[in-house]
N, CA, C and O of each residue as an XYZ file, in Angstrom:
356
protein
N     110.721    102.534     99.235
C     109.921    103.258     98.272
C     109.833    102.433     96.989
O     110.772    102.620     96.214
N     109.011    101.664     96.650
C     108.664    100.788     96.066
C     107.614    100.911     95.346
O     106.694    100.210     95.768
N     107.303    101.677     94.181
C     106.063    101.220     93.077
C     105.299    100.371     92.696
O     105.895     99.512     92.046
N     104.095    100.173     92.805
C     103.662     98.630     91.920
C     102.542     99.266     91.481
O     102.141    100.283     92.047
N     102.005     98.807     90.567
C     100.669     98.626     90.200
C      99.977     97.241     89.870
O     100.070     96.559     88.849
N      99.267     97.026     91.014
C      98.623     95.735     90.808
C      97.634     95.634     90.557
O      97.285     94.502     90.224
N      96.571     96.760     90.561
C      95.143     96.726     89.692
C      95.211     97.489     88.745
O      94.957     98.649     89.072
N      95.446     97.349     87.703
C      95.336     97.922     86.127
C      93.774     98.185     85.833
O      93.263     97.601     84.878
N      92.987     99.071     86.652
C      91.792     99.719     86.303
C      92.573    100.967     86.080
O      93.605    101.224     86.701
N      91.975    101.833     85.053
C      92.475    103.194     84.401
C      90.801    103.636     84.476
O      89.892    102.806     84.436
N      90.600    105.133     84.594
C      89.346    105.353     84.068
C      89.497    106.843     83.651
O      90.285    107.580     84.245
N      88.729    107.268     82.622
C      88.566    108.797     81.811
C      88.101    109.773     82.441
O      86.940    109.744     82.849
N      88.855    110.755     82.632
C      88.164    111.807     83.393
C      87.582    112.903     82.418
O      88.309    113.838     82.082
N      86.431    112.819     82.011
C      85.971    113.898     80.750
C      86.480    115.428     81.324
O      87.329    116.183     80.850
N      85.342    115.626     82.920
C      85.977    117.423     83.221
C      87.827    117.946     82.359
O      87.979    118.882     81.575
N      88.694    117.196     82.750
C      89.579    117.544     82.877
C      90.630    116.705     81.196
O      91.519    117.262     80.552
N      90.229    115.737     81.045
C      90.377    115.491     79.792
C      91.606    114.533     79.859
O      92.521    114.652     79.045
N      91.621    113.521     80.897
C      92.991    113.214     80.948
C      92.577    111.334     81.973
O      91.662    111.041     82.743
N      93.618    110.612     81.507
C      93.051    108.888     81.829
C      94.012    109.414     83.449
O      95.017    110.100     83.635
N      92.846    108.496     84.571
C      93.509    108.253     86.037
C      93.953    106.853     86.243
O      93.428    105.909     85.653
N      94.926    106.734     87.086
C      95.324    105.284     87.191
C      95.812    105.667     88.889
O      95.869    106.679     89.587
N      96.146    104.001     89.061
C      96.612    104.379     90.808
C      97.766    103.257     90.707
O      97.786    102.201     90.074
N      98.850    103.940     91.669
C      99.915    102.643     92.257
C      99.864    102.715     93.535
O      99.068    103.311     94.261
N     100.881    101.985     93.809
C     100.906    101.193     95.377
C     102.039    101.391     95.943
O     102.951    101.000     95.214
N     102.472    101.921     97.136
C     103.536    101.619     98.220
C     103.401    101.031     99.194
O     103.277    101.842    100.112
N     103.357    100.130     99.508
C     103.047     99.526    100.248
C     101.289     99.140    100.389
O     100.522     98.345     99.846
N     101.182    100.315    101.554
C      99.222    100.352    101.773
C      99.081    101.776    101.377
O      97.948    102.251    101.286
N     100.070    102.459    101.147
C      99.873    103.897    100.348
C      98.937    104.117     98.865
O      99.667    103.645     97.993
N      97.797    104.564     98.279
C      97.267    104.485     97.661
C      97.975    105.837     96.892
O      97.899    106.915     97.480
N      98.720    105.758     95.460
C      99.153    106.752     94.427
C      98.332    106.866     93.515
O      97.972    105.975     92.745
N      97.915    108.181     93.551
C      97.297    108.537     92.209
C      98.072    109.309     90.844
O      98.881    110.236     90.885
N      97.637    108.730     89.876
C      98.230    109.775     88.588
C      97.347    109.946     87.615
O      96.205    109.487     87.638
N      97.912    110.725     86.565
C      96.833    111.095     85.709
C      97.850    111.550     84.465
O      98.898    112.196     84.507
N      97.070    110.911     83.251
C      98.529    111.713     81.930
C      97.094    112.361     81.345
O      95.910    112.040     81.448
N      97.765    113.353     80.731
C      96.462    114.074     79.464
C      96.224    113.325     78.636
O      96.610    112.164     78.507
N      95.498    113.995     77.943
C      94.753    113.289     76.508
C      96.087    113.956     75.637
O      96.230    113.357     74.571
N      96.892    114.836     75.805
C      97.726    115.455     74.695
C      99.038    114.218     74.654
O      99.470    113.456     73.789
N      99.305    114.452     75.812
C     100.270    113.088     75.797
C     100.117    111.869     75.577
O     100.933    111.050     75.153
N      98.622    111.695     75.989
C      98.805    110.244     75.542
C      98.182    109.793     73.874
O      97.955    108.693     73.370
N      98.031    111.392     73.276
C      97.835    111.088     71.818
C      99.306    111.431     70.854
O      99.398    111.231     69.643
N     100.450    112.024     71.800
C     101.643    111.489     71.321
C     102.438    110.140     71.231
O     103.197    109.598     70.427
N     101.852    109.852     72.536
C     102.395    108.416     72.808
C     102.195    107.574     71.507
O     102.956    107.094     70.667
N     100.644    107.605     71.732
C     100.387    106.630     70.701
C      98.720    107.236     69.545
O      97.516    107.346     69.774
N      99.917    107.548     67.946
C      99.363    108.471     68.094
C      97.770    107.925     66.397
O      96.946    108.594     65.772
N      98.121    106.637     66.399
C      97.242    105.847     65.656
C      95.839    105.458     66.775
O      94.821    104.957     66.298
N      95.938    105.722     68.089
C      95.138    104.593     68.872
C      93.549    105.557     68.637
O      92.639    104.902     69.144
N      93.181    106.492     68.204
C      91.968    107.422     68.121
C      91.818    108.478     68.993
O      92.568    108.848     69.896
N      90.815    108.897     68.639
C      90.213    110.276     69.867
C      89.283    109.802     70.851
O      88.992    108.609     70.947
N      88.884    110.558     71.468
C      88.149    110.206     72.596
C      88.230    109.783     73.683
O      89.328    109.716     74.235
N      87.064    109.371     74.303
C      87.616    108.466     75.873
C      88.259    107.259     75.154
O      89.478    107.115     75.238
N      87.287    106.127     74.247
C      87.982    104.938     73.930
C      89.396    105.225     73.207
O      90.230    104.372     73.511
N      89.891    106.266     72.281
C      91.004    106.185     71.782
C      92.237    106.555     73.088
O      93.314    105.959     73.068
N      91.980    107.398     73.976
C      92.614    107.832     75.162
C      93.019    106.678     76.017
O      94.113    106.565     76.570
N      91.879    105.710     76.078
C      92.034    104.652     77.240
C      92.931    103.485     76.475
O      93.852    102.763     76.857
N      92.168    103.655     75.106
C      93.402    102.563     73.816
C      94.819    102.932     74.176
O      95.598    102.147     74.716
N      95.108    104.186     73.842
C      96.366    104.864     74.272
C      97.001    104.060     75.426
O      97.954    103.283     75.490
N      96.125    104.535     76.296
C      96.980    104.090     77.461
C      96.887    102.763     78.176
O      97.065    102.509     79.367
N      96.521    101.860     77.016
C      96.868    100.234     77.350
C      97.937     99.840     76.556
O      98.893     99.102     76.792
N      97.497    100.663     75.266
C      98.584     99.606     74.764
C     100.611    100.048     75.163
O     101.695     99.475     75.052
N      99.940    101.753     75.771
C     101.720    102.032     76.754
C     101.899    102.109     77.663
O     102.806    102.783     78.152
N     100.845    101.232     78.432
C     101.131    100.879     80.223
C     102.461    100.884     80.477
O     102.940    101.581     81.371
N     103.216    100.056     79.661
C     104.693     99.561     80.388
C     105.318    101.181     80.765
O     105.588    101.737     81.830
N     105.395    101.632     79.226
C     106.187    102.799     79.873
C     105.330    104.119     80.628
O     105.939    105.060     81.138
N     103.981    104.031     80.611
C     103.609    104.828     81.488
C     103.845    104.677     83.171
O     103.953    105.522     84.059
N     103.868    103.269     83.174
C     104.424    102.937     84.463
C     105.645    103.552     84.813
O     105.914    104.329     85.730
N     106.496    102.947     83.706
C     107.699    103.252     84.211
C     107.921    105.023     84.542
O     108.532    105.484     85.506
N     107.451    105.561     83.791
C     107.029    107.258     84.081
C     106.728    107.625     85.361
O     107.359    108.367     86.112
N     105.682    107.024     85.545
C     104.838    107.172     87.317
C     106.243    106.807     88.205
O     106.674    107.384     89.203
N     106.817    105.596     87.451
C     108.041    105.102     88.890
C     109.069    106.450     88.605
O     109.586    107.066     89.537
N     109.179    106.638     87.841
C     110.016    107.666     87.697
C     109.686    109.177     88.655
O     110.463    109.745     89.423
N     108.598    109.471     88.377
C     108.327    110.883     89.248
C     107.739    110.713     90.336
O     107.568    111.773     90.939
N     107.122    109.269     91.152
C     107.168    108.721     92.243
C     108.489    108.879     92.849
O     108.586    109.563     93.868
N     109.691    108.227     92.245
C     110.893    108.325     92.899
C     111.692    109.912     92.879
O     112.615    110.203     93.639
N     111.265    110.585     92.114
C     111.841    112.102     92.082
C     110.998    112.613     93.053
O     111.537    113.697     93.275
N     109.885    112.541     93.890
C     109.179    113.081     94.849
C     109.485    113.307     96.032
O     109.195    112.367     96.771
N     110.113    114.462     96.698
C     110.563    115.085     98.015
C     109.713    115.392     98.872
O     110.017    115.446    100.064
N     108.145    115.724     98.302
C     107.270    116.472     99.198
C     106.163    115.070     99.613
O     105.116    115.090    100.261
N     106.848    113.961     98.982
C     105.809    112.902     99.336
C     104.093    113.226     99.264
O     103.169    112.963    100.035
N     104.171    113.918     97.957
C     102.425    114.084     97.495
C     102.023    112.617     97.296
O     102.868    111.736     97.135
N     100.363    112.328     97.316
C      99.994    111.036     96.678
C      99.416    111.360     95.347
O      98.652    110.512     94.886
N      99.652    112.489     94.604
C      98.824    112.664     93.251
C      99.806    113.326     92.870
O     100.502    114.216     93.359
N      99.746    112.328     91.175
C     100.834    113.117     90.347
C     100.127    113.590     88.515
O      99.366    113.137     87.660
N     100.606    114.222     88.648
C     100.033    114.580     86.294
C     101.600    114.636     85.968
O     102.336    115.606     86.149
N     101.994    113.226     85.382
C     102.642    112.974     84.618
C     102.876    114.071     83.006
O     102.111    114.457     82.122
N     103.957    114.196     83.219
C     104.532    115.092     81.644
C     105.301    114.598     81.168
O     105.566    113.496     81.648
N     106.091    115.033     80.026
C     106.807    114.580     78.791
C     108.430    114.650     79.849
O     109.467    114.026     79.623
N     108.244    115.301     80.615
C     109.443    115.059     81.167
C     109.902    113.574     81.583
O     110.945    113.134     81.100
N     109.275    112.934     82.314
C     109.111    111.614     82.801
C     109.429    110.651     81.811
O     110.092    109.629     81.991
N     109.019    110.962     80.966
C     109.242    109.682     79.174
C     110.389    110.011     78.989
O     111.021    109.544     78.041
């Protein structure tokens, strides 16, 4: 059970208000998703919007990753989609 993310495409989901990203297990395709609330705590100079949201969440890839590896590895029911929370940080 092994995490990676090797394509760093992120994209904005307006309906729902929150940036998607994907990791990798192997040939397993993971999806996640953080809000716009969290990721305007994260980082909380980067602006509003899609561009301030997607700012957000470049300039805290590292630890959003590390988040995803985190509730990737807490996962029992082996879902492929996760919405990351403040728990994970």
């Amino acid at each position: 059970m092994s995490l990676n993310f090797p394509n760093v495409s992120r994209s904005y989901e307006a309906k729902r208000n929150r940036v998607r990203f994907w990791g990798y297990d192997s040939a397993l395709e993971i999806t996640f998703f953080v809000d716009s609330g969290l990721l305007a705590r994260l980082c909380p100079d980067c602006g509003d919007g899609e561009a301030g949201l997607l700012k957000a969440f470049d300039t805290m890839i590292e630890r959003i990753h590390d988040a995803a590896r985190k509730a990737y590895k807490g996962n029992r029911e082996r879902s492929d989609i996760f919405v990351l929370t403040e728990a994970q940080f």
